[in-house]
C-alpha positions in Angstrom: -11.0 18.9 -8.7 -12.6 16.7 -6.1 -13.0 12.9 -7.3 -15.5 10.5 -5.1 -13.7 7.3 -5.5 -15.3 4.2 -4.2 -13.9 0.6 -4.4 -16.8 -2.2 -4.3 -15.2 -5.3 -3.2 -17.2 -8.5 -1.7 -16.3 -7.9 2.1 -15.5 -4.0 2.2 -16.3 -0.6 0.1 -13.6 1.5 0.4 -14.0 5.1 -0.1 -12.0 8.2 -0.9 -11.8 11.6 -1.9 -9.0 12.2 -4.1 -7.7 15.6 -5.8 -6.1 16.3 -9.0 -2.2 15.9 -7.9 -3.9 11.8 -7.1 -3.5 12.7 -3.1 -6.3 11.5 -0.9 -7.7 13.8 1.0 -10.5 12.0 3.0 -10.2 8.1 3.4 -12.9 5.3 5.0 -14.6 2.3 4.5 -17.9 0.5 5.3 -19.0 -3.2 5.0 -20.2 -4.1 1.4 -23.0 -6.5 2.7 -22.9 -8.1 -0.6 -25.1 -10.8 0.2 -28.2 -9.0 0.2 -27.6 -8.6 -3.3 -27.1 -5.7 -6.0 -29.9 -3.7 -5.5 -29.4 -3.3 -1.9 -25.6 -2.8 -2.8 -26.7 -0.1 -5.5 -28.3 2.0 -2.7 -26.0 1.6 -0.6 -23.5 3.0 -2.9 -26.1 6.2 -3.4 -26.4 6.5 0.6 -22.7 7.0 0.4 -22.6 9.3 -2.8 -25.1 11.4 -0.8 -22.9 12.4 2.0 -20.7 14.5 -0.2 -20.6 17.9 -1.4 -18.6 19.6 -4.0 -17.8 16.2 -6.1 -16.7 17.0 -9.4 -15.9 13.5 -10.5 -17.4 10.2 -9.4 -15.2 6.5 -9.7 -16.3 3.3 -9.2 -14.0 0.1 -8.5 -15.9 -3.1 -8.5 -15.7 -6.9 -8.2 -17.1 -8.5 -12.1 -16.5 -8.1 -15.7 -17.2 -3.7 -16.5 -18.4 -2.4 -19.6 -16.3 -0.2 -18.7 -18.1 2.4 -22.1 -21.3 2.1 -20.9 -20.2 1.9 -17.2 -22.2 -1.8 -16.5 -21.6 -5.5 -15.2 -21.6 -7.6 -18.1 -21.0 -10.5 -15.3 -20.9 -10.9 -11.5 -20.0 -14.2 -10.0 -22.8 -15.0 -6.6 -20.1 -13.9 -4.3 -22.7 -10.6 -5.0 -26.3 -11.8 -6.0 -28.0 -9.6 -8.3 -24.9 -7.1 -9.9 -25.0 -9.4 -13.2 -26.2 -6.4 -15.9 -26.3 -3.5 -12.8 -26.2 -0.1 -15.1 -24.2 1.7 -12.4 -22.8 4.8 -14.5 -26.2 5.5 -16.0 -27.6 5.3 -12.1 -26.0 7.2 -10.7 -25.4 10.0 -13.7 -29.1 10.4 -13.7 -29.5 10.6 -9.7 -26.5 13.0 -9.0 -25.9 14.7 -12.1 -21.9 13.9 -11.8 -19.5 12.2 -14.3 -19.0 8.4 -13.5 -16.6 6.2 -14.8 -16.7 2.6 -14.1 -14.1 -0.2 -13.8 -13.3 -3.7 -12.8 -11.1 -3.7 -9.5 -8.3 -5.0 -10.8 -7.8 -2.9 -14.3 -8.1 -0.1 -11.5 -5.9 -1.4 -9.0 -3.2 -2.0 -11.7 -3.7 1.5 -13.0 -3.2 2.8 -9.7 0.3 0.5 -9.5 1.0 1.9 -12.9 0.9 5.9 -11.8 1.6 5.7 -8.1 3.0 2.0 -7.4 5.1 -0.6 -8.8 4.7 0.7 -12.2 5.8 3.7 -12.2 9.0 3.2 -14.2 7.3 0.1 -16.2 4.0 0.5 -18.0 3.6 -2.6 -19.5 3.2 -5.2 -16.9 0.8 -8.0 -15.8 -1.0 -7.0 -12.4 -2.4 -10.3 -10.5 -4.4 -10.2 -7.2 -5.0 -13.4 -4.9 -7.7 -13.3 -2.5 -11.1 -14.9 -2.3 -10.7 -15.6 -6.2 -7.7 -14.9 -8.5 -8.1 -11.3 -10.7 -6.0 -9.9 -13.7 -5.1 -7.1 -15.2 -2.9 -6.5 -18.1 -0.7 -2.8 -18.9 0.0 -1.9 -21.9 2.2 1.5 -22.2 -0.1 2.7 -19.4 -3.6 2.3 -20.8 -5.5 -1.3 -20.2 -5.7 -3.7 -22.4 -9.4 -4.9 -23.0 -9.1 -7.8 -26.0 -11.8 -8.0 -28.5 -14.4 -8.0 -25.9 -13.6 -5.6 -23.1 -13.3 -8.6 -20.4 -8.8 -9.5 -21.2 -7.5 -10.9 -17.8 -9.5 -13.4 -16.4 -6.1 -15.1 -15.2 -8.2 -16.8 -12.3 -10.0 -18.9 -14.9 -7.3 -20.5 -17.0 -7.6 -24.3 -16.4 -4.4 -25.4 -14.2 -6.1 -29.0 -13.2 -8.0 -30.4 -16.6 -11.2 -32.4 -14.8 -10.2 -30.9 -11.6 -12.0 -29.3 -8.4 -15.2 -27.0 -9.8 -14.7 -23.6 -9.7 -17.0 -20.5 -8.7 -17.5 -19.9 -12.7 -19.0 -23.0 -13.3 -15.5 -24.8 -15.0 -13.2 -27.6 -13.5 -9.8 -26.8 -12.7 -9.9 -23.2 -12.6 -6.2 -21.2 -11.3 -8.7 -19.6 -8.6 -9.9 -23.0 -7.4 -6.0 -24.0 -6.7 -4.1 -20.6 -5.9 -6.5 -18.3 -4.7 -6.4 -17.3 -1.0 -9.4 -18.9 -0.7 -8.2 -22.5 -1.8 -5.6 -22.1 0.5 -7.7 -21.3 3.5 -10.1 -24.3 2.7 -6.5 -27.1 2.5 -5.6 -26.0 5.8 -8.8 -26.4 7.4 -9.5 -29.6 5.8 -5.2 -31.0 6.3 -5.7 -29.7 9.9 -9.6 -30.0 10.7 -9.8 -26.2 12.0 -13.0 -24.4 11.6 -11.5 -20.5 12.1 -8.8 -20.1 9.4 -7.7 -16.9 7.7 -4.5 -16.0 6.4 -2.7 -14.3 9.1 -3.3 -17.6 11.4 -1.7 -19.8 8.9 1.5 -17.6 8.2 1.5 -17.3 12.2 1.7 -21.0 12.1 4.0 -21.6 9.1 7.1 -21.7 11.5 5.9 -23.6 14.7 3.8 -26.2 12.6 5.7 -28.5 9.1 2.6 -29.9 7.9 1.1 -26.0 7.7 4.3 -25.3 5.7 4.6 -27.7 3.4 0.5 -26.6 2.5 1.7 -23.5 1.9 4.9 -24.6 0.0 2.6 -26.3 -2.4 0.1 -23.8 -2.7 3.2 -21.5 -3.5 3.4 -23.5 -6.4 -0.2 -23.5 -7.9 0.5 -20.1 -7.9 4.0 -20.7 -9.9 2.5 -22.8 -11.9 -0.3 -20.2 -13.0 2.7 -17.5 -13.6 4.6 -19.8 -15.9 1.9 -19.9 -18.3 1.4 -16.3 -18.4 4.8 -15.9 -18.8 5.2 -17.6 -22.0 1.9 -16.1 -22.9 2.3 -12.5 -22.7 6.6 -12.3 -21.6 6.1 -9.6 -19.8 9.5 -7.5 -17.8 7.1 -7.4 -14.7 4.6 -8.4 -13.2 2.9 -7.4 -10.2 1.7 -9.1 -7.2 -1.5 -7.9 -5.4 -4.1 -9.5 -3.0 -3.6 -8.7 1.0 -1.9 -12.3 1.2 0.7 -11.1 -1.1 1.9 -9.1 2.1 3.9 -12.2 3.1 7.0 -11.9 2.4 7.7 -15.4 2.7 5.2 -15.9 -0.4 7.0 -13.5 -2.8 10.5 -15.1 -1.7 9.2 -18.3 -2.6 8.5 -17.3 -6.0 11.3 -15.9 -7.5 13.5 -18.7 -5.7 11.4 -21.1 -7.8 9.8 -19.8 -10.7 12.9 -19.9 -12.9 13.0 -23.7 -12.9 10.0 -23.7 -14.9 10.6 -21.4 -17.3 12.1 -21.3 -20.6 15.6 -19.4 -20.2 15.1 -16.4 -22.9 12.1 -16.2 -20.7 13.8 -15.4 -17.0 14.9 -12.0 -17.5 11.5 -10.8 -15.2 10.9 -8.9 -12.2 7.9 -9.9 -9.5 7.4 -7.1 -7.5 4.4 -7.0 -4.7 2.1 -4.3 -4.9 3.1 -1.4 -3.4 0.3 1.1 -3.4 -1.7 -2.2 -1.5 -5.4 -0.8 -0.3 -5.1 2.4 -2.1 -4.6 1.1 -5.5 -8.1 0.8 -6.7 -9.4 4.1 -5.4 -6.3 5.8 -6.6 -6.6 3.8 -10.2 -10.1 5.1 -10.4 -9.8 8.5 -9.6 -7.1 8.5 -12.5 -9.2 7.2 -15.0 -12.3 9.7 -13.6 -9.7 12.5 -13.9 -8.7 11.5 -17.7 -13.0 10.9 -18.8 
């Protein structure tokens, strides 16, 4: 079995071809160009179906809230203009003629942590990924848990600040608007007056400069304080951190130096563990579910 795998995210589509044992065979990735909107970004993704032969299988990763049934966005934030109600499984069913599953990014990337990654000995776990906004995905024995709805795990949109800073969604005082990667980026710039910030400058600077640390070290704890409230939600064994920023070490540390001061103590006994399967999760989370339709 081949599986066309492709993971839509807002800066980069990531693309592989994966076989039945869930090794990838074939591996690249183009820009998303997700601001000239969904129907540009629904041809582009037939442009790159196109360039395969001998696909048995066809998964698609991507950024909103998936029907993930009928295989369609029930909700896209602007961060990509026009993929609010984009019927991508019936689409591209009717142009290729192949079997398409359809997921939200992060219910894939945590299935691909669940069979492949940090997981693999724990199927029920909370999976969180930080990056330009704050996504969720919650593991239960293995199979994602939807709620009554289909759209469980907005974690990035519990309110952390009541009346605070407005958030992508439309609320005040959103996690993602406090402890996304994002948030970060635009507290540094702002602390330090900088203009070109990403998060590789600021961990480069975290030793050489204490006002960039202390940032950090508070932003380290919007993110705690997000994680003790899902820890007293749901008390999960583990949950999983995700998002490329989540590659600092120093981040992770933090954490579990911290956390346990805010948490109840029949509560503690938890593991955080950083992704492990990192860029691969989502096309390998897909091409699971694609391989299980």
């Amino acid at each position: 079995m081949r599986i066309l795998a492709l993971d839509i995210g807002g800066t980069a589509i990531k693309i592989g071809i994966i076989n039945e044992k869930g090794e990838i065979i074939d591996k690249s990735e183009v820009p998303t160009m997700a601001q000239e909107g969904g129907q540009a970004l629904i041809n582009r993704v037939f442009n790159i179906i196109s360039q395969y032969e001998n696909i048995d299988r066809i998964g698609i990763s991507t950024a909103g809230q998936v029907d993930h049934v009928k295989g369609k966005i029930i909700f896209a934030s602007d961060n990509i203009p026009g993929w609010t109600g984009m019927e991508i499984k019936k689409r591209i069913e009717e142009k290729f003629n192949i079997p398409t599953v359809v997921e939200n990014d992060v219910n894939a990337a945590a299935i691909g942590e669940a069979y492949y990654g940090a997981g693999l000995n724990n199927k029920s776990f909370l999976c969180i990924a930080y990056g330009t906004g704050i996504g969720g995905a919650i593991v239960e024995k293995g199979e994602i848990y939807r709620g009554g709805y289909g759209s469980a795990g907005e974690f990035g949109h519990i309110i952390t600040h009541a009346h605070g800073k407005v958030c992508t969604c439309g609320a005040n005082g959103c996690y993602e608007a406090y402890a996304s990667t994002t948030a970060l980026v635009e507290k540094v710039k702002k602390e330090l007056g900088l203009t070109e910030v990403d998060g590789r400058l600021i961990f480069d600077l975290i030793n050489e400069n204490e006002k960039v640390k202390n940032i950090v070290d508070q932003w380290i704890l919007e993110i705690i304080f997000g994680l003790v409230n899902l820890v007293h939600i749901f008390n999960p064994s583990l949950i999983v951190l995700g998002g490329g920023i989540m590659e600092q070490e120093y981040i992770v540390e933090y954490i579990k130096e911290n956390i346990c001061k805010f948490i109840m103590p029949n509560y503690r006994d938890i593991k955080f563990e950083r992704a492990k399967v990192g860029n691969n999760a989502g096309i390998l989370g897909i091409a699971h579910l694609a391989m299980r339709m």
